[in-house]
Backbone as numpy.savetxt, mean C-alpha at the origin, in Angstrom:
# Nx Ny Nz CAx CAy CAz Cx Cy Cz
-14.38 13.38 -35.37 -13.02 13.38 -34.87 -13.04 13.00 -33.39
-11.90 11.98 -33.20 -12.29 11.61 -31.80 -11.61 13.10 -30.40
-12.25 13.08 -29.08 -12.17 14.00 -28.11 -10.69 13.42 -27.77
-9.64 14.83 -27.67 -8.39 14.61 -27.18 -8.55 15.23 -25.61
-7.88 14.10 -24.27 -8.36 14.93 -23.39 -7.09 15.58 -23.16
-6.65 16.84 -22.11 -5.88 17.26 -21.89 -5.10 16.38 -20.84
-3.84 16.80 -20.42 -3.30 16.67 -19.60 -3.79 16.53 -17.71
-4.65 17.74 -17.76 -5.46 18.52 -16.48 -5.98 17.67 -16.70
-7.11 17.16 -17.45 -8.46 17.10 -17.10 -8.45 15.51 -16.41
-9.40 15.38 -15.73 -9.74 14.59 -14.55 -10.44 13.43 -15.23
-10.23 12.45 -14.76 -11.09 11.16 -14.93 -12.44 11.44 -14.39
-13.18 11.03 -15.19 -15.12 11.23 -14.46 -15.50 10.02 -13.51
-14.60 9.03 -12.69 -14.58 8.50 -11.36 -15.63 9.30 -10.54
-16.40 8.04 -9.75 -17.21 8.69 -9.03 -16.30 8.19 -7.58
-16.39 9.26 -6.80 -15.46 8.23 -5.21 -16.36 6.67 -5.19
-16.82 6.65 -5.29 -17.77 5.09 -4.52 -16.99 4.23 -5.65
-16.55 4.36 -7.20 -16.10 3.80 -7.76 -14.89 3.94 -8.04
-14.03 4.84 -6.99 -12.76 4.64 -6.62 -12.06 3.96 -5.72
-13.34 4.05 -4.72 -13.33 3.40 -3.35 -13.25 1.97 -3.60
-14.19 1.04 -4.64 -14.34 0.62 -4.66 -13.31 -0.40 -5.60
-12.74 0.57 -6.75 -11.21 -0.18 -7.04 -10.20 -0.33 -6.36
-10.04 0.50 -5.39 -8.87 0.75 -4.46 -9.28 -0.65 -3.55
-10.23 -0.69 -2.98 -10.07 -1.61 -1.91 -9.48 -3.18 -2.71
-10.32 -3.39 -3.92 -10.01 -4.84 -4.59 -8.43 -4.49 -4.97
-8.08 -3.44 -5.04 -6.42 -3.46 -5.14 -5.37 -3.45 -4.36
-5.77 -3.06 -3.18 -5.63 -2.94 -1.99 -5.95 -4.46 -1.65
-6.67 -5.41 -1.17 -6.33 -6.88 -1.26 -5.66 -7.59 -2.41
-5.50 -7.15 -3.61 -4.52 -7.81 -4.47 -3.81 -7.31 -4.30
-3.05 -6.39 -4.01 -1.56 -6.06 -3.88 -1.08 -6.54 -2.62
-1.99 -6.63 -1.33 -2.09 -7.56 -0.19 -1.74 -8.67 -0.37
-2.11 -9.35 -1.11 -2.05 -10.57 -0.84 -0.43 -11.10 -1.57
-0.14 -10.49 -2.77 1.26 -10.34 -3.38 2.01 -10.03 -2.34
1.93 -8.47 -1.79 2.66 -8.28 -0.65 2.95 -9.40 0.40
1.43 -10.12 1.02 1.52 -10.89 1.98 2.79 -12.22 1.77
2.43 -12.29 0.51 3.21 -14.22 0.27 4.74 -13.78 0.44
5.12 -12.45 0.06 6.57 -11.81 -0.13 7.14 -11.95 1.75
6.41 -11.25 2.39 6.37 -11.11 3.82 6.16 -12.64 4.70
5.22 -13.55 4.08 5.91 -14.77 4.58 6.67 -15.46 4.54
7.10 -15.45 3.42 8.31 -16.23 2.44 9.80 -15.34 3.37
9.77 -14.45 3.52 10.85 -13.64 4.98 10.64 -13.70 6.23
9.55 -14.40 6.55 9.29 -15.08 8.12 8.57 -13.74 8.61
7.98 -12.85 8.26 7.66 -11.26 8.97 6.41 -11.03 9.31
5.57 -12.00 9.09 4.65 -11.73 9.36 3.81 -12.15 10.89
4.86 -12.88 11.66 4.66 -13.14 12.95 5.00 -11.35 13.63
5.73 -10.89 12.83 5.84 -9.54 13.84 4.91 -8.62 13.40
4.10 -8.80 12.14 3.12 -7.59 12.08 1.86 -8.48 12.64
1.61 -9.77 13.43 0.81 -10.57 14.43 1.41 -9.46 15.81
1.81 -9.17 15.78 2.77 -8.68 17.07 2.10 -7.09 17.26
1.56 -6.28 16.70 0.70 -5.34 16.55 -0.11 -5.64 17.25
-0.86 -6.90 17.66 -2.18 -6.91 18.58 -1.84 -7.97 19.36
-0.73 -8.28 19.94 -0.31 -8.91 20.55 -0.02 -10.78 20.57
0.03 -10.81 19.03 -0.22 -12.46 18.87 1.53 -12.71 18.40
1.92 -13.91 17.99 2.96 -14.20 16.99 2.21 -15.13 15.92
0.89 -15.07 16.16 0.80 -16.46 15.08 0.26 -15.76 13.29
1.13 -16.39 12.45 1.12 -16.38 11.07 -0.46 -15.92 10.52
-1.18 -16.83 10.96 -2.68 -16.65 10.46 -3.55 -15.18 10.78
-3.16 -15.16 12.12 -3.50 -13.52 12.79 -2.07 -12.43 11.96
-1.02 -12.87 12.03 -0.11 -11.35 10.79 -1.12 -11.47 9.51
-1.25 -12.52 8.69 -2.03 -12.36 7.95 -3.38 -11.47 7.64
-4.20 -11.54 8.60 -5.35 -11.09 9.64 -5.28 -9.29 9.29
-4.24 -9.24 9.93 -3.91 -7.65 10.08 -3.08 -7.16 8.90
-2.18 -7.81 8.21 -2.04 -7.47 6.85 -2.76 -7.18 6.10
-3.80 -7.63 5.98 -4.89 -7.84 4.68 -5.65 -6.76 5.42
-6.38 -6.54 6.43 -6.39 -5.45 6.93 -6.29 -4.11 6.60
-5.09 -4.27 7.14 -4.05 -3.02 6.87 -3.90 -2.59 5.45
-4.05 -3.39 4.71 -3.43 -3.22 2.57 -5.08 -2.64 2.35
-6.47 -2.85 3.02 -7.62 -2.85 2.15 -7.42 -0.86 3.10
-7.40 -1.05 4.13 -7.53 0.39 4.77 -6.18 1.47 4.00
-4.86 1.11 3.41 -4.04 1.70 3.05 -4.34 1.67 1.14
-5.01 0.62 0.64 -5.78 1.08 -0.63 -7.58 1.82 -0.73
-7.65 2.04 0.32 -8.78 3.09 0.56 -8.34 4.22 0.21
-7.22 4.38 1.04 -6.98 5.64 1.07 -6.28 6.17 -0.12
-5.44 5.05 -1.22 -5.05 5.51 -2.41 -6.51 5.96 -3.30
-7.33 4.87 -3.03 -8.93 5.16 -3.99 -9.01 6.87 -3.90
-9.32 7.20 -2.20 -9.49 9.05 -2.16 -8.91 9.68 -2.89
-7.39 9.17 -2.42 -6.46 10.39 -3.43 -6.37 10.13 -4.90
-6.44 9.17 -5.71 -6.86 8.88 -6.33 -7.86 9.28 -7.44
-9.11 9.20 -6.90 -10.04 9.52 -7.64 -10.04 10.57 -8.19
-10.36 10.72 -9.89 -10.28 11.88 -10.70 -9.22 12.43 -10.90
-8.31 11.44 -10.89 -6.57 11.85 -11.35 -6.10 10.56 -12.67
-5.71 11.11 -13.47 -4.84 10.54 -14.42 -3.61 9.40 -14.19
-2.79 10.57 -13.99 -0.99 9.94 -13.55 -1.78 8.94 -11.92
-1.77 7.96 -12.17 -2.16 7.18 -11.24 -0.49 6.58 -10.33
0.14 6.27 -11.54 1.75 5.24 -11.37 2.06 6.64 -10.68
2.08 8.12 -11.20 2.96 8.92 -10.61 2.73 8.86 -8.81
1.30 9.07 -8.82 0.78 8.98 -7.31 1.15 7.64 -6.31
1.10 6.58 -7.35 1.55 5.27 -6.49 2.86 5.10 -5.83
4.16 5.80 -6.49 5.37 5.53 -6.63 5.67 7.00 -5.36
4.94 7.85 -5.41 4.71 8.51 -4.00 3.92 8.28 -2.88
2.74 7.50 -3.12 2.27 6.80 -1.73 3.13 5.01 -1.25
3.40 5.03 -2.14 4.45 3.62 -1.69 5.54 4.51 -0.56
6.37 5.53 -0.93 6.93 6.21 -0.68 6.55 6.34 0.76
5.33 7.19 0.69 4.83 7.33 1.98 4.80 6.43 3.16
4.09 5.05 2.53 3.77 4.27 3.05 4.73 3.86 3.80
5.99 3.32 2.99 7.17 3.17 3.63 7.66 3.65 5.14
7.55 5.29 4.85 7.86 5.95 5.99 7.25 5.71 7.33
5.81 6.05 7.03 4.88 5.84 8.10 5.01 4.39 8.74
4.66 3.22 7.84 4.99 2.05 8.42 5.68 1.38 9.16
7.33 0.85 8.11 8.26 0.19 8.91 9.11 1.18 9.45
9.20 2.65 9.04 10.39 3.22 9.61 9.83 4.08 10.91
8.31 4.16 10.99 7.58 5.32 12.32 7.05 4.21 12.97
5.51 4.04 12.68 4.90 3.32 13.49 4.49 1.96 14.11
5.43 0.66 13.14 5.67 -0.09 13.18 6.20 -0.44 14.49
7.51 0.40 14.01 8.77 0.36 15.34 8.15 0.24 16.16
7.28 1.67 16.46 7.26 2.34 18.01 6.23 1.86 18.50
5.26 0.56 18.13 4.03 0.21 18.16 4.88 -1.21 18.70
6.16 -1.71 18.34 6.58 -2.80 18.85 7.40 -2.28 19.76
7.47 -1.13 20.15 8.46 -0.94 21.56 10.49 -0.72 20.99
10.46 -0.15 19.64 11.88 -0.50 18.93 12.06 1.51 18.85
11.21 2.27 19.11 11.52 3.84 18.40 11.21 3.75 17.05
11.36 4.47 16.69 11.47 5.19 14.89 12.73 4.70 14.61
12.38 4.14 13.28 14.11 3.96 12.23 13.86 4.55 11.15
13.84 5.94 11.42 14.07 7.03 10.55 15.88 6.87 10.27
16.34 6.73 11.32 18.10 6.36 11.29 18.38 5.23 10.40
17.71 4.40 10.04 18.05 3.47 9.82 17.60 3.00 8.07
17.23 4.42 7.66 16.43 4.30 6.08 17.01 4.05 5.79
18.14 4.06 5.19 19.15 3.55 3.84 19.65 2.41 4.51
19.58 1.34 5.35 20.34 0.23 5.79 19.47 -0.67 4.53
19.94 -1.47 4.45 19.72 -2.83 3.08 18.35 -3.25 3.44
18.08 -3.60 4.81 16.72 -4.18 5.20 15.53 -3.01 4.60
16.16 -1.88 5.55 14.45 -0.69 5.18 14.75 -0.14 3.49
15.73 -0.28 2.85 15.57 -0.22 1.59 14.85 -1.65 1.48
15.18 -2.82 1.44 13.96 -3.88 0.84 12.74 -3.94 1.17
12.22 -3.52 2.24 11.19 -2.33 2.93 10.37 -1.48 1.59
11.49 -0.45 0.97 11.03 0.38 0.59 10.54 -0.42 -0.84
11.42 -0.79 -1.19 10.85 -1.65 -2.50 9.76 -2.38 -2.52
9.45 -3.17 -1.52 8.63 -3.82 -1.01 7.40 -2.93 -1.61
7.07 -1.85 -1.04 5.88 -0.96 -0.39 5.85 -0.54 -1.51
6.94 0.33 -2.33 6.59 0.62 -4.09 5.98 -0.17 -4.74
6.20 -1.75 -4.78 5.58 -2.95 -5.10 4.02 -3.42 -5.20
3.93 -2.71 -3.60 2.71 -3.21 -3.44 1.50 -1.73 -4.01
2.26 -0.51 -3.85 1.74 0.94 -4.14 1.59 0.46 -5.77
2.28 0.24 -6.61 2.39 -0.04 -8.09 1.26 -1.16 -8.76
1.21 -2.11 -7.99 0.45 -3.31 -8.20 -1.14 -2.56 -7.86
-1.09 -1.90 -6.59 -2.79 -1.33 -6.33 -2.62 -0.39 -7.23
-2.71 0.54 -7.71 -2.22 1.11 -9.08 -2.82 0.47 -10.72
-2.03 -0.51 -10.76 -2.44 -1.18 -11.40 -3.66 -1.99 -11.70
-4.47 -2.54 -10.44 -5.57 -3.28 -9.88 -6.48 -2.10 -10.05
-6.36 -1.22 -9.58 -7.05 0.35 -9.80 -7.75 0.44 -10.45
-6.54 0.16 -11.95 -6.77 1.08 -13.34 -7.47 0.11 -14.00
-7.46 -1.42 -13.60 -8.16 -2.23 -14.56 -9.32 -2.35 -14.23
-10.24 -1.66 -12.82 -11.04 -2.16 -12.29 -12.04 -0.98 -12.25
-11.63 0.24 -12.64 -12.54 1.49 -11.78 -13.01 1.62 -13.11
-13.64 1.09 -14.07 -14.14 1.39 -15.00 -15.68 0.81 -15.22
């Protein structure tokens, strides 16, 4: 008779082979993310983080930024089931921390915590669910 697992019980993921799906999902959801963010002209301002405007350097630090922010899904991650549940809350997160905290205040604009529900930081938020869902996904096909 085949083993039914429970609900609780944990995936047998080792971190190094969480780490190691997360990051390849973390550049594929990057790079989805990225084409979305050029195709809206935005990526001269996340160049603007280290002081450039040019496209090739936002790029640079995007891809970057998606392999260090799917690291950190791999941690939390590892030896959990509900993967989509966790994604659809670190997108969440991500959101916050990013365009609405440190983004801003890293370009000299404050926090747009005020400014969450305006149309832009909602397409923002979708955005970041997008890219949280897709590493998620990249995750689950890969950590095996």
């Amino acid at each position: 008779m085949a083993e039914v697992k429970s609900m609780n019980e944990t995936n047998p993921l080792t971190m190094g082979t969480s780490l190691k799906a997360s990051a390849i999902g973390g550049v594929v959801a990057g790079i989805i993310f990225g084409i979305f963010m050029q195709m809206m002209g935005k990526l001269p301002m996340v160049a603007m983080l280290v002081g450039s405007e040019s496209v090739a350097v936002g790029w640079f630090v995007h891809m970057v930024i998606s392999v260090i922010f799917g690291l950190g899904f791999g941690v939390l991650a590892s030896g959990r089931n509900n993967i989509y549940a966790l994604a659809i809350i670190y997108g969440i997160v991500l959101w916050v921390v990013g365009p609405l905290l440190i983004m801003p205040a890293m370009l000299g604009m404050g926090v747009m915590i005020g400014q969450a529900f305006t149309g832009a930081q909602l397409m923002n938020l979708v955005t970041h669910l997008g890219f949280a869902l897709i590493l998620a996904f990249v995750y689950s096909k890969t950590n095996k």
